[in-house]
C-alpha positions in Angstrom: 0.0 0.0 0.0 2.6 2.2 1.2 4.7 2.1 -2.4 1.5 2.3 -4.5 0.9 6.0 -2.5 5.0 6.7 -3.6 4.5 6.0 -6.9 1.3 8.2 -7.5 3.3 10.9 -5.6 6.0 10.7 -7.6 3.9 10.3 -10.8 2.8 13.8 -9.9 6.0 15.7 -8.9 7.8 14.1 -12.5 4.2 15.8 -14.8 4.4 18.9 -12.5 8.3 19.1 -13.1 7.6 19.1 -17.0 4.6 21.1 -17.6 6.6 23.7 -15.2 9.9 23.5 -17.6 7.8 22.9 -21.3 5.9 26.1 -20.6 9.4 27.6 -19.8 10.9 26.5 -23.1 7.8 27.5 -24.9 8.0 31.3 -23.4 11.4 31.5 -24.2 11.6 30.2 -27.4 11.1 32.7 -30.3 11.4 32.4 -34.6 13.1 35.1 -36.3 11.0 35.4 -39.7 12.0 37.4 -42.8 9.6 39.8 -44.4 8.0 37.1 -46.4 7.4 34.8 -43.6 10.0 32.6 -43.5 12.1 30.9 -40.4 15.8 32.3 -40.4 16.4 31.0 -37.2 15.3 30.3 -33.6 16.2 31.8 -30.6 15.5 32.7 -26.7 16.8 36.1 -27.0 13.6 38.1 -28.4 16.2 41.0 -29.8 17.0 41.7 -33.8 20.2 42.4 -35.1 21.1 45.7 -36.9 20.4 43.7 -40.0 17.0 42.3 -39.5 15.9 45.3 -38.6 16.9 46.9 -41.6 15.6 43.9 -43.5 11.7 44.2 -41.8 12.6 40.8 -40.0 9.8 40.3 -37.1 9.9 38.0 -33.9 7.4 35.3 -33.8 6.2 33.6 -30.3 4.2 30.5 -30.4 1.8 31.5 -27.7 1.4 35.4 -28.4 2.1 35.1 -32.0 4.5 38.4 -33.7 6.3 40.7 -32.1 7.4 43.9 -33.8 10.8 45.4 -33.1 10.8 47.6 -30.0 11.6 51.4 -30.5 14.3 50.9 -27.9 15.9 48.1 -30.4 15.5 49.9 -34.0 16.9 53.6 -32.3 20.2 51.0 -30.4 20.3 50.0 -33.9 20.2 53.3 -35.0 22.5 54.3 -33.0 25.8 51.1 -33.5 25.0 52.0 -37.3 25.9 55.7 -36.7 29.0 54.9 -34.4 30.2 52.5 -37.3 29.2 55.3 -40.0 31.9 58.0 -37.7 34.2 55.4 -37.5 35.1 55.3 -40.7 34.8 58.9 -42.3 37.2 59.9 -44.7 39.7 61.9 -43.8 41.9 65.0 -46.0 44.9 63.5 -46.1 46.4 60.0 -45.4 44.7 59.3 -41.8 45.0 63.0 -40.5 42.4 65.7 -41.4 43.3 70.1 -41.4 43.4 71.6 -37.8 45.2 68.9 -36.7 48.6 69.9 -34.2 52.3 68.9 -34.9 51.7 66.3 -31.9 48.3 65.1 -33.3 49.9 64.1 -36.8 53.2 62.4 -34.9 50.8 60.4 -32.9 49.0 58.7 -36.3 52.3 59.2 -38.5 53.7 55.6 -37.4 56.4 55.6 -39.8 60.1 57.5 -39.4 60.3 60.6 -38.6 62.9 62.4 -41.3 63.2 66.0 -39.7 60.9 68.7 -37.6 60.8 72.3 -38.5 59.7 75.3 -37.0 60.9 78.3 -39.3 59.1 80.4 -41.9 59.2 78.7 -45.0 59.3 80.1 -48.5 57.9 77.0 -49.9 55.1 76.7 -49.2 54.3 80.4 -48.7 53.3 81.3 -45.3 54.1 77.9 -43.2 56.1 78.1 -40.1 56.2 74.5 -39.3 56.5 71.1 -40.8 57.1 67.4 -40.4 58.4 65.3 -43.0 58.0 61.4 -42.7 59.4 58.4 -45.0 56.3 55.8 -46.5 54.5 55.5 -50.2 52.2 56.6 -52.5 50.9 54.6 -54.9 53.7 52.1 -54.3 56.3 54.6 -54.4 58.7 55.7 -52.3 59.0 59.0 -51.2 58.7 61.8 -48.7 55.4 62.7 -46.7 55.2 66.4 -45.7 53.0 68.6 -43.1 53.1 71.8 -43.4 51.3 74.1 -40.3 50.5 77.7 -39.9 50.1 78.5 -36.4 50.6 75.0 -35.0 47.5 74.0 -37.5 47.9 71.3 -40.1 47.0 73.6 -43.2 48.8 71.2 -46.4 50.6 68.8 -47.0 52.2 66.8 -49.8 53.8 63.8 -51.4 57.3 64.2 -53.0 60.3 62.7 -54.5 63.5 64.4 -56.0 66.4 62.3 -57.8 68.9 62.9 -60.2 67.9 63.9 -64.0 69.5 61.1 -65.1 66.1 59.2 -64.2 63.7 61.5 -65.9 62.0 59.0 -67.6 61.8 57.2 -64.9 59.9 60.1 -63.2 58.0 60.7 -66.1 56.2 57.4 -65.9 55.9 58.0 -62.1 54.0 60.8 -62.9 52.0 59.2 -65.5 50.7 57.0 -62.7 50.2 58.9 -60.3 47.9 61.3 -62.7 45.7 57.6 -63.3 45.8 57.1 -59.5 44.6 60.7 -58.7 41.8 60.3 -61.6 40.5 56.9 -60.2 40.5 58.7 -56.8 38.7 62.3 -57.7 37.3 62.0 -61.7 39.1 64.3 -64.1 41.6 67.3 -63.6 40.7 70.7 -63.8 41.0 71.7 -67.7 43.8 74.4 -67.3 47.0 72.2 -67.1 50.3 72.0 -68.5 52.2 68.7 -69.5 55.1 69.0 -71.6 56.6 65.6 -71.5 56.7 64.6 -74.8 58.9 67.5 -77.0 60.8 68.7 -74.1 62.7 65.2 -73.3 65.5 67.5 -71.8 63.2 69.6 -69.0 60.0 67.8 -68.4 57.5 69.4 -66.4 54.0 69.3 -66.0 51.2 70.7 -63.6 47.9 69.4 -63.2 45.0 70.4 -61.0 41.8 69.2 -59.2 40.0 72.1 -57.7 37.6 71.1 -54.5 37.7 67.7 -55.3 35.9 67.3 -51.5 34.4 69.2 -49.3 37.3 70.0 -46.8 40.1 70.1 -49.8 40.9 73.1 -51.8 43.0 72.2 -54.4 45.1 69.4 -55.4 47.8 69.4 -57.9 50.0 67.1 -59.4 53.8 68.5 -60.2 56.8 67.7 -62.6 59.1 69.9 -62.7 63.2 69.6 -63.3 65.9 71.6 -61.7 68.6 72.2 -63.9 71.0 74.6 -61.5 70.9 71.1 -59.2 70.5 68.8 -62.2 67.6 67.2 -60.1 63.6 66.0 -61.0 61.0 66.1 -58.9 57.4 64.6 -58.5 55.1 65.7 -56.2 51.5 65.8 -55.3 50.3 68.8 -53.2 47.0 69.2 -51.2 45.7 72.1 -49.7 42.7 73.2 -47.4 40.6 75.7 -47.2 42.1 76.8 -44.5 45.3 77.5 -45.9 44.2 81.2 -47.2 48.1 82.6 -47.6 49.1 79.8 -49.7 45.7 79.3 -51.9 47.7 81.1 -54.6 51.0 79.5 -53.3 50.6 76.3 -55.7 50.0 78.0 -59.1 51.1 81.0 -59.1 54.7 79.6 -57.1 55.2 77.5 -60.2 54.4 80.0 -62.7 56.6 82.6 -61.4 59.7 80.3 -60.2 58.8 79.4 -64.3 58.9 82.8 -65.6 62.5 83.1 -63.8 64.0 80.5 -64.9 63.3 81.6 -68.3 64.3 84.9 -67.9 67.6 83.6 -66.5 68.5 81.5 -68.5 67.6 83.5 -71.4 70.2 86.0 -69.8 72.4 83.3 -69.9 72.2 82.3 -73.2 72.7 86.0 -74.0 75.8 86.3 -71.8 77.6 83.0 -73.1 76.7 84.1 -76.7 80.3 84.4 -77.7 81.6 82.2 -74.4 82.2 78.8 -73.4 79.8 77.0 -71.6 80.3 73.7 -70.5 77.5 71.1 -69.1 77.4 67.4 -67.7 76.6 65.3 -70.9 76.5 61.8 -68.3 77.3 61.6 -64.9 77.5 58.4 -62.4 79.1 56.8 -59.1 80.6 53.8 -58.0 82.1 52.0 -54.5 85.4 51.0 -54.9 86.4 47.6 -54.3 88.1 48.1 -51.4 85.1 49.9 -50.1 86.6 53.1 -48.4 86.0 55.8 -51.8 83.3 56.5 -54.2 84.3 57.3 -57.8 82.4 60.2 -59.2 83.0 60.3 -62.7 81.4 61.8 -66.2 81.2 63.4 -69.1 81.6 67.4 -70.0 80.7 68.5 -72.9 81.4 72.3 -74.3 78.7 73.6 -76.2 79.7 77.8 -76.3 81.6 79.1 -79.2 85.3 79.4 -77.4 87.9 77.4 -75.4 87.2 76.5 -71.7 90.2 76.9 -69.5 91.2 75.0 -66.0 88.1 73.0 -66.1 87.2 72.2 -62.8 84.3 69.6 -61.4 83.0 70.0 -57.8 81.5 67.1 -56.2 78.8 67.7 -53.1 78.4 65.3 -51.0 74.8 65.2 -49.5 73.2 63.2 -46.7 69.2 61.8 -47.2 68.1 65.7 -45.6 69.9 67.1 -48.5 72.7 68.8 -45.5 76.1 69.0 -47.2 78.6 66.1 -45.9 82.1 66.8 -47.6 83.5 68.9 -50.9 85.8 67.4 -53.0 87.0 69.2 -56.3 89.2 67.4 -59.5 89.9 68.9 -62.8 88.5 67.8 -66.2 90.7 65.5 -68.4 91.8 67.5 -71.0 91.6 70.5 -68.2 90.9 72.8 -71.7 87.7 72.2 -73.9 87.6 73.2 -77.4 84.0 74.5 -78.6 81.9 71.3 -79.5 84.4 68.7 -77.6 83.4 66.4 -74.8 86.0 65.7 -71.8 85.9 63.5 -68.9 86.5 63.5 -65.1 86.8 61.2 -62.4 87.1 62.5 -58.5 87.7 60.0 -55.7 85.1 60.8 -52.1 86.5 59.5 -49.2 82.8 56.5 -47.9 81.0 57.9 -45.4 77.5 56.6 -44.3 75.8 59.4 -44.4 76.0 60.1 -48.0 72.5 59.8 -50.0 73.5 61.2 -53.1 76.0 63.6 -54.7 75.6 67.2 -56.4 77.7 68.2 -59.2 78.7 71.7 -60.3 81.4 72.6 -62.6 83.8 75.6 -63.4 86.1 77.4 -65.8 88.0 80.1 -67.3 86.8 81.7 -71.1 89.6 83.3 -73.3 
């Protein structure tokens, strides 16, 4: 008597027990439909995602039926969508934005650090501060420059100079970094100069995109040669609204350093009319094989209309900031040049590790 009193007993603890945890299941158990009625998936966590939401997905419970999204879960939603939206807002240039401080730009500028300056700068026009960092562009080396007015990041600029023994190596730079720029903003402005093709001795070329975004003024796209250094340069500038004393700076810089050069060298000209003038046909250097000299050696050429006397060649050496290193001098072999005749030099510079590359210049005596 006594078990068949325990088993009834326990008969009715073990239904109690699982009506108690099926209607627990069943209240906690919800299908996520799509807007067409269809199971996506099930869950016990009655909350959409960011997702469904957008999508018009809906909450079904067996016992109560659908359940819309709460306002509380659509304006969270809202709300991760914005964060994500800030998070990843464009920026002027690279990762840094106009405004920014000297320390602001160091902090997100991860790579090395070439030189800090805080002087007033001719170039651009106005600045009195910069930073200038090592990195790429378009997978090519070069410099990355800030340039600040008032502690305030107001330009800055890609930029690579090299010898002009690799302008057509620098030409095609260019040439890709005009497609790049393109692909990146639509087409230039259409008042640009390229002369690349006639002028295979100085190339140069400017190129511009005016407001191509909100927060950028201008940008513009350089080649330009410098024959008094016998160097090329690429560079891409870009330029803020901000920047009101050197909105002009990028055009009308150009044009007038332009308009000098001209007038120089059509002085020049006019000066060595009836004189000799001699100029670096080739030019190259080498490590000896002992390793403790660099040979410097080239070609002269005298293109003027009389004999060149005591030719002399003067080798700068020049570290990666462009900062002089040593002077070394050597005389042209034959040290006279008849008009039209090419002659030769080779000058030994002690190795030091500093040296980045070497600047030529050369000298001589007319009739």
């Amino acid at each position: 008597m006594k078990k068949k009193y325990f088993f009834i007993i326990f008969f009715l603890v073990l239904t109690i027990f699982f009506v108690i945890n099926t209607s627990s299941v069943n209240a906690n158990m919800y299908k996520i439909l799509d807007s067409e009625g269809n199971i996506i998936r099930i869950t016990n966590n009655p909350v959409l995602s960011n997702k469904e939401i957008e999508a018009g997905c809906k909450i079904l419970s067996a016992p109560e039926g659908i359940i819309m999204p709460t306002q509380d879960q659509i304006t969270k939603g809202q709300e991760n969508k914005q964060e994500t939206s800030s998070g990843s807002e464009k920026y002027d240039f690279r990762k840094t934005n106009w405004g920014m401080s000297k320390e602001q730009v160091k902090e997100i500028e991860k790579n090395i650090l070439l030189i800090e300056e805080d002087v007033m700068q001719d170039y651009p026009k106005g600045c009195d501060g910069s930073l200038y960092f090592k990195d790429k562009v378009n997978g090519l080396e070069c410099e990355v420059c800030y340039y600040f007015i008032k502690g305030k990041l107001v330009s800055a600029a890609y930029k690579k100079i090299g010898s002009i023994q690799f302008k057509n190596e620098y030409i095609n730079n260019y040439k890709n970094l005009k497609l790049y720029l393109i692909k990146k903003y639509g087409s230039p402005n259409e008042n640009f100069i390229e002369m690349i093709k006639d002028e295979t001795i100085s190339p140069s070329a400017m190129v511009f995109w005016k407001n191509p975004t909100d927060s950028i003024y201008l940008i513009g796209l350089f080649l330009m040669v410098f024959e008094d250094k016998n160097e090329i340069e690429w560079s891409i500038n870009y330029q803020s609204e901000g920047g009101e004393n050197i909105k002009e700076n990028l055009v009308d810089y150009t044009e007038k350093e332009k308009e000098k050069k001209e007038a120089e060298a059509l002085i020049k000209e006019l000066e060595n009319q009836s004189k000799a003038i001699i100029k670096f046909v080739d030019s190259t250097n080498r490590l000896s094989g002992s390793g403790n000299y660099y040979y410097v050696e080239g070609i002269l050429k005298n293109t003027g209309k009389s004999n060149a006397y005591h030719v002399e060649v003067e080798i700068r050496s020049l570290d990666k900031y462009g900062k002089l290193v040593s002077i070394d001098n050597g005389y042209a072999q034959p040290t006279s040049i008849a008009p039209g005749k090419d002659a030769t030099y080779q000058i030994m510079v002690s190795f030091n590790s500093k040296i980045d590359s070497f600047d030529t210049k050369v000298y001589w005596e007319n009739d």
